[in-house]
C-alpha positions in Angstrom: -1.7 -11.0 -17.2 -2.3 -7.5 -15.4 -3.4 -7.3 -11.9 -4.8 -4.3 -10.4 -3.2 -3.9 -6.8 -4.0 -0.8 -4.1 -1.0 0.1 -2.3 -0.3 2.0 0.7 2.0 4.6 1.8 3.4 4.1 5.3 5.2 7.6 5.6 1.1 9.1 4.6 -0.5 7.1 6.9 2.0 8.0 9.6 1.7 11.7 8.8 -2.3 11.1 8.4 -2.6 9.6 11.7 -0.4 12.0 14.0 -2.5 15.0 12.1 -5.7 13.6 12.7 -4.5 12.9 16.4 -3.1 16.3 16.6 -6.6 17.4 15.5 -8.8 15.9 17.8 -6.3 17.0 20.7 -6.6 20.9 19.5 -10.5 20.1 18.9 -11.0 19.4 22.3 -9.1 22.3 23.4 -10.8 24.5 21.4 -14.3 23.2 21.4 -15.0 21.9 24.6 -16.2 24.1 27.4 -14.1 24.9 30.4 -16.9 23.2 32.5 -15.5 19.8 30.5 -18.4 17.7 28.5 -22.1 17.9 30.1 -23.9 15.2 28.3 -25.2 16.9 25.3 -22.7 15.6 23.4 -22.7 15.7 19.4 -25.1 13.7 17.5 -24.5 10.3 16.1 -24.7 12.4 12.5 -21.5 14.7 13.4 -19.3 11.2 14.6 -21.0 9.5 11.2 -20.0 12.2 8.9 -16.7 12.7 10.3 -15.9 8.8 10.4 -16.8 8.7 6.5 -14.7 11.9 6.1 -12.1 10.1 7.5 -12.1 7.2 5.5 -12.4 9.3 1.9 -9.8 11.2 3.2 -7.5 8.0 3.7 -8.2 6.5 0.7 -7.1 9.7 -1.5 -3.9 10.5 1.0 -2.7 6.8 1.9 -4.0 4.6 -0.7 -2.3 4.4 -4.4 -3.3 2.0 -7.1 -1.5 0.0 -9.7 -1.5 -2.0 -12.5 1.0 -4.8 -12.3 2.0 -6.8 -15.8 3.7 -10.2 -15.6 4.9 -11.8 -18.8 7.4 -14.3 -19.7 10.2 -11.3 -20.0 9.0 -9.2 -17.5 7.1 -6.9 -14.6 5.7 -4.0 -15.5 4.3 -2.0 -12.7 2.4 0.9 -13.9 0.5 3.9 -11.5 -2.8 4.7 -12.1 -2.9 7.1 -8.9 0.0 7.7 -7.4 0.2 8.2 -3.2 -0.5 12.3 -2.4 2.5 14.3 -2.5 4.6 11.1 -3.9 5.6 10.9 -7.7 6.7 7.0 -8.4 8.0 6.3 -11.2 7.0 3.5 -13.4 9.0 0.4 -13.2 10.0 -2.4 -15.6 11.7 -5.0 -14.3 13.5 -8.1 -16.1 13.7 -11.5 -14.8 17.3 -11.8 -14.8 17.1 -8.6 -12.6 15.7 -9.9 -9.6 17.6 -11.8 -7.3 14.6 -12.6 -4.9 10.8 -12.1 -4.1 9.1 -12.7 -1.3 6.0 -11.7 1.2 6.5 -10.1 4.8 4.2 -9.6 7.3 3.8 -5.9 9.3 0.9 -5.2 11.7 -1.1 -3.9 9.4 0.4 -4.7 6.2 1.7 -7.6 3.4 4.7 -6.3 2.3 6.1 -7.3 -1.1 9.8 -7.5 -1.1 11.7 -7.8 -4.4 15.3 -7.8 -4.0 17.5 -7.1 -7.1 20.8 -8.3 -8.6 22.1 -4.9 -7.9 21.7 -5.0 -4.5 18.7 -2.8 -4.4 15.2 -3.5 -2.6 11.9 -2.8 -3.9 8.8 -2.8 -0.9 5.4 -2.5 -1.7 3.0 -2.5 1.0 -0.4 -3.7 0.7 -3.3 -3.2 3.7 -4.4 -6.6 4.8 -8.0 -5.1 5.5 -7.6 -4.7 1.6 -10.2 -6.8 -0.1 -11.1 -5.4 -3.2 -8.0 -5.9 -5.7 -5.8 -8.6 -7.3 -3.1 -8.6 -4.7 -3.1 -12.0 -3.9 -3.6 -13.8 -7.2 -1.0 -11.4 -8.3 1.7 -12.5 -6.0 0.8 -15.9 -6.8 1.8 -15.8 -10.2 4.3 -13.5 -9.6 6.2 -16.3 -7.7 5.5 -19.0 -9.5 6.7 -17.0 -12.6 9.7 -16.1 -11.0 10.3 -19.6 -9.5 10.3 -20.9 -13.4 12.3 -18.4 -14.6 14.9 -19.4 -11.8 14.6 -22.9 -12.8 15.4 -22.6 -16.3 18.3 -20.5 -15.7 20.0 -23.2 -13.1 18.6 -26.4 -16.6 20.8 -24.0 -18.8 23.6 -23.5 -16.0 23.6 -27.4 -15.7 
């Protein structure tokens, strides 16, 4: 089965927040009188337009999307758009490869934690405001596939 997933980039949405904090700071210096605000504030249509701005902008800076394949023999985790200024590579990765998977929690995120034979750790971190993709149903079967996979192995070990 392949599961489309949207992924997010902490290190963008760090950099994408402090910038758009830095902006509204030098904003204010810039735009607002000396005399401070006066009650003519901008209209509802600047906030609106800036507000959607915002959002298209996070979306093509923070957000990435995949395609994840799970089969009997493997994951396949392919990019469809990769994170902005990030290149990630395409990964295949075997069943007898991965040591553990499992789901954490951050404040704003589920993060998918595949650890490796090797030692190595894979994190994938997923918005929990993120409705709109497989990511769920995905890691559903992406455990219980891995939990069979482990089973057989300890039958044969037996």
């Amino acid at each position: 089965m392949t599961y489309k997933v949207k992924l997010v980039s902490q290190m963008n949405a760090g950099i994408f927040i402090v910038s758009l904090i830095l902006l509204v700071v030098l904003s204010i210096v810039i735009f607002v009188p000396q005399g401070g605000f006066h009650g003519d504030g901008p209209p509802i249509f600047t906030f609106s337009i800036s507000a959607i701005s915002i959002l298209f902008l996070w979306q093509k800076i923070v957000t990435g999307r995949s395609e994840w394949t799970i089969d009997e023999k493997r994951i396949q985790i392919v990019w469809t758009r990769n994170f902005l200024f990030w290149n990630n590579q395409d990964k295949v990765l075997n069943w007898s490869e991965i040591e553990e998977i499992r789901k954490g929690y951050d404040t704003h995120y589920h993060v998918l934690k595949i650890k490796l034979v090797s030692g190595n750790k894979l994190k994938y971190f997923h918005s929990i405001h993120t409705r709109r993709d497989e990511f769920e149903e995905m890691f559903r079967i992406l455990c219980e596939t891995f939990e069979a996979k482990r089973n057989q192995l300890e039958q044969r070990l037996s």
